[in-house]
C-alpha positions, 0 to 999 in steps of 0.5 A, spaced: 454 567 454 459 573 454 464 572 448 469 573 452 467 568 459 466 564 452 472 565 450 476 563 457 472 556 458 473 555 451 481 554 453 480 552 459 476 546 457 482 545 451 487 545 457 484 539 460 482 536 454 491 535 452 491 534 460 488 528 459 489 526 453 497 527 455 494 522 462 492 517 456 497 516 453 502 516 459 498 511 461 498 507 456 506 508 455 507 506 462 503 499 462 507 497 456 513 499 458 512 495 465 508 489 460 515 489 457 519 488 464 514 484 467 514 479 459 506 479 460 500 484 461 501 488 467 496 489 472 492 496 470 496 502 473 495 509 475 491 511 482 485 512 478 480 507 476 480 509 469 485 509 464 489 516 465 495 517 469 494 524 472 502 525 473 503 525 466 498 530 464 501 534 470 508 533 468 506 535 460 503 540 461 508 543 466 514 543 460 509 545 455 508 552 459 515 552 462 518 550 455 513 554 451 512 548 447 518 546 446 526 549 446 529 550 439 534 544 441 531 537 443 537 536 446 535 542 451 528 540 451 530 533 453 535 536 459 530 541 462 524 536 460 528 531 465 529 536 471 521 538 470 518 532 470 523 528 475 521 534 480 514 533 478 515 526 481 519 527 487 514 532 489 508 527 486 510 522 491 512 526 498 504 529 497 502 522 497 505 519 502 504 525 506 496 525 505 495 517 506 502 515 510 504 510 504 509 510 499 506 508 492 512 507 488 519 505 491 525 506 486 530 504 492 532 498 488 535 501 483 543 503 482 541 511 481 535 513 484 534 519 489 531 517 496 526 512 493 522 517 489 525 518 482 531 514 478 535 515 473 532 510 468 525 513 469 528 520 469 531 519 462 526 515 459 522 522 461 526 526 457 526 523 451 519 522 452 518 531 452 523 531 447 516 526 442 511 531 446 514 538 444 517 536 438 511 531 435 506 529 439 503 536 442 503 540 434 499 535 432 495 535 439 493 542 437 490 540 431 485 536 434 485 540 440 483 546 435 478 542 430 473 541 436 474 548 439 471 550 432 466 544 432 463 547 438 464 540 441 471 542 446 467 545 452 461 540 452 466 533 452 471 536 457 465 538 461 463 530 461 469 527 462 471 532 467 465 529 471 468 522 470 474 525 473 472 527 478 467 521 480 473 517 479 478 522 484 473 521 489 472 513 489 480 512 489 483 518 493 476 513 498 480 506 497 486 509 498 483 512 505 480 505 507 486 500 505 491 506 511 485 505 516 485 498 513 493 496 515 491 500 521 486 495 524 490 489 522 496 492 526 492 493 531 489 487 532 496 484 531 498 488 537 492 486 541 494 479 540 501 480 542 498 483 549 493 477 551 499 472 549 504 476 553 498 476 559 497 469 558 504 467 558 505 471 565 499 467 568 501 461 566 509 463 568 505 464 575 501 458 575 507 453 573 511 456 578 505 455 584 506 449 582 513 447 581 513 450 589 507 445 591 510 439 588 518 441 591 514 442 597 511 435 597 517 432 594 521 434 601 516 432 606 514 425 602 522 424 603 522 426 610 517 421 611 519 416 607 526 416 612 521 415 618 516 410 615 519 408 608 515 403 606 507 404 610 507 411 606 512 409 599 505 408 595 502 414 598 507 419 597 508 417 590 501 417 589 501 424 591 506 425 588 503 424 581 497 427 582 502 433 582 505 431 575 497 430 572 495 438 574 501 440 571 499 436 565 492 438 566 496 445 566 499 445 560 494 442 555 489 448 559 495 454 556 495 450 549 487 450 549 487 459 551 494 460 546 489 455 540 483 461 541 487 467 541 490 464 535 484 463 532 480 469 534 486 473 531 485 469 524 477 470 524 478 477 525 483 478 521 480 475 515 473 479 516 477 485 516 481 483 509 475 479 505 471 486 507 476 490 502 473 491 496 474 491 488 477 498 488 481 497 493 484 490 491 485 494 484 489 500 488 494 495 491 494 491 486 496 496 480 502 498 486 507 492 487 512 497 490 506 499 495 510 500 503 508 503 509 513 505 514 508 503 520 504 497 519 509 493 513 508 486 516 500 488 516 500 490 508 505 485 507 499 479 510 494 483 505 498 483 500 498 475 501 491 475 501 489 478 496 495 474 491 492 467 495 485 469 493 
């Protein structure tokens, strides 16, 4: 191999290496920040399968290159640290709602926040969090970076993980792909049952009208009879009358039987297309609570439900 096509690969491959090593450790700092505020061991973060958050290799890497390491004053590293990695967010999460028309992280609850995607809390512990890598973590991050570079091992272990990577990327962007087509079926299923309710009820506003009209038409001639021959045709007319009020009853159990079926057909449906979920998915939503979908929020909402009730 040329030394100088060597060369390159060689700090490319240690490029990646502090990517993820920097994913790692975000990662990790991330699910003991939300253990904290949750009091017990949260549910594995990240979009990713594996143990990285890929958001922080991204953010650490952006202020290492812009920053050049590291601003001689950490309070300046702390204020530019704060911006960069904030827009890395920002940007993080309008990409991911634009590719799978869902919000992944919502921080609409909190008092400052901008549009839901950065706050001031996460921003903060982000600026302090650049100021520990360019003036501790990342100098001692290089040594290591360095020795493997002399070893001869950088190239061949990037390599091995970046397949892993790569593998895990396909495997989550696909369950991320299958829960928006999942949400989609579950709505339209819902809205295929609120049509057949509404064709149901129109028919039977129909039928109970016929009825309503028969029975008041029998109740005005049986009375007309009953003025010109009361008692020969009282049993009768009241007979009659009767067999009326039974088909409409025999009418009403006949709508209560058809709204039941559709009812039921909608709960089988709708628990093939939930039990279908696999465990890459339910690991996907899982890892993210604040999980929303602006078109289909009822039908996350019941998946959510059904994966806690399991």
């Amino acid at each position: 191999m040329p030394p100088q096509l060597l060369s390159r690969l060689t700090a490319l491959a240690g490029w990646f290496l502090l990517f993820i090593l920097y994913s790692f450790i975000g990662w990790c700092g991330e699910t003991v920040y939300c253990s904290i505020g949750q009091r017990k061991l949260c549910e594995k973060r990240g979009f990713l399968n594996g143990f990285l958050c890929p958001i922080y290799g991204h953010g650490a890497l952006l202020v290492l290159c812009a920053l050049r390491g590291g601003c001689a004053s950490p309070v300046l590293t702390f204020l530019f640290g704060l911006l960069l990695t904030s827009a890395v967010e920002y940007v993080t999460s309008c990409v991911m709602e634009r590719l799978f028309h869902m919000r992944w992280w919502d921080y609409s609850h909190y008092r400052f926040q901008l549009n839901g995607r950065v706050c001031l809390l996460n921003s903060t512990l982000f600026g302090l969090a650049c100021v520990f890598l360019c003036h501790y973590a990342h100098p001692r991050a290089m040594v290591l970076i360095n020795a493997m570079i002399r070893r001869g091992s950088a190239i061949p272990l990037a390599l091995l993980i970046f397949v892993v990577y790569a593998v895990d990327i396909v495997i989550s962007v696909r369950s991320a792909i299958q829960i928006g087509s999942r949400l989609e079926k579950l709505h339209a299923l819902q809205e295929e049952l609120q049509h057949k309710l509404e064709e149901l009820k129109a028919e039977q506003l129909r039928t109970m009208a016929e009825h309503l009209n028969h029975l008041e038409e029998a109740v005005e001639n049986r009375m007309e009879a009953h003025e010109a021959q009361r008692e020969a045709r009282k049993a009768r007319a009241m007979e009659r009358l009767q067999a009326r009020v039974d088909s409409l009853d025999q009418w009403g159990e006949a709508y209560l039987r058809r709204w039941e079926q559709l009812k039921s057909d909608f709960q089988r449906r709708s628990r093939q297309l939930m039990e279908a979920q696999d465990y890459f998915e339910r690991r996907l939503m899982l890892a993210h609570p604040t999980l929303r979908s602006a078109k289909h929020s009822e039908a996350l909402q019941r998946l959510r439900e059904f994966i806690k009730n399991r």
